[in-house]
N, C-alpha and C positions, 0 to 999 in steps of 0.2 A: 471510565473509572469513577466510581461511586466517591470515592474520599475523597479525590482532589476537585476543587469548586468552580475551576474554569476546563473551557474547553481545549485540548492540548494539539497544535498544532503539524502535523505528522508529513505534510504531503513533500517528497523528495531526502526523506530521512531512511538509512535505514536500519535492520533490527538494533541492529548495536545503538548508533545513535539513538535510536527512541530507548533503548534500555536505560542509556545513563540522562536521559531529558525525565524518564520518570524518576529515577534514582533520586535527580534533585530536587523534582517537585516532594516530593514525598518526604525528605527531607527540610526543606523550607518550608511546609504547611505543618511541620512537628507531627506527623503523622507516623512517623518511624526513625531510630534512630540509626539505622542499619541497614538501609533496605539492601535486599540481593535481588535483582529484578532480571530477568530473561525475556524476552521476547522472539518470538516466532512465528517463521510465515504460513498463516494454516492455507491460504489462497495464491494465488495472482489472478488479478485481472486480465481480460485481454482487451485488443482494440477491437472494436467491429468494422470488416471492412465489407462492404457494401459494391456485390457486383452484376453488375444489370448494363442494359443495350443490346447490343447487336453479339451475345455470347452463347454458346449451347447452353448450358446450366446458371439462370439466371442465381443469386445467393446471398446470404449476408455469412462471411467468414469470421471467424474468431481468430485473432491471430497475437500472441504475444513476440515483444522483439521489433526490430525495423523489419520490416518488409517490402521490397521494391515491386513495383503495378506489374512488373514480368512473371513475380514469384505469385503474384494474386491472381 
């Protein structure tokens, strides 16, 4: 975000929460006096699981969510 001067810390937050953490910044930096702020998930990440040894199809999986080494 161009207008606010520091960097805004987001990891375990989510949409909502980060809506109203900009709401305030934006807010306290007199940048607006009203902000209506939405936020939205355009992605998710996954984990990479990494599967290799003694397997038919050695792989690296993508996989979002827990997943137990039986489901891997």
């Amino acid at each position: 975000m161009p207008l606010i001067p520091d960097r805004i810390p987001v990891a375990g937050c989510t949409p909502y929460e980060l809506g109203e953490k900009l709401d305030k910044l934006l807010q306290t930096n007199g940048l607006v006096m009203r902000p209506q702020v939405s936020v939205f998930v355009k992605e998710q990440t996954s984990e990479p699981i990494s599967v290799a040894g003694a397997v038919a199809h050695p792989a690296i999986l993508q996989q979002s969510g827990q997943t137990t080494l039986i489901e891997a």
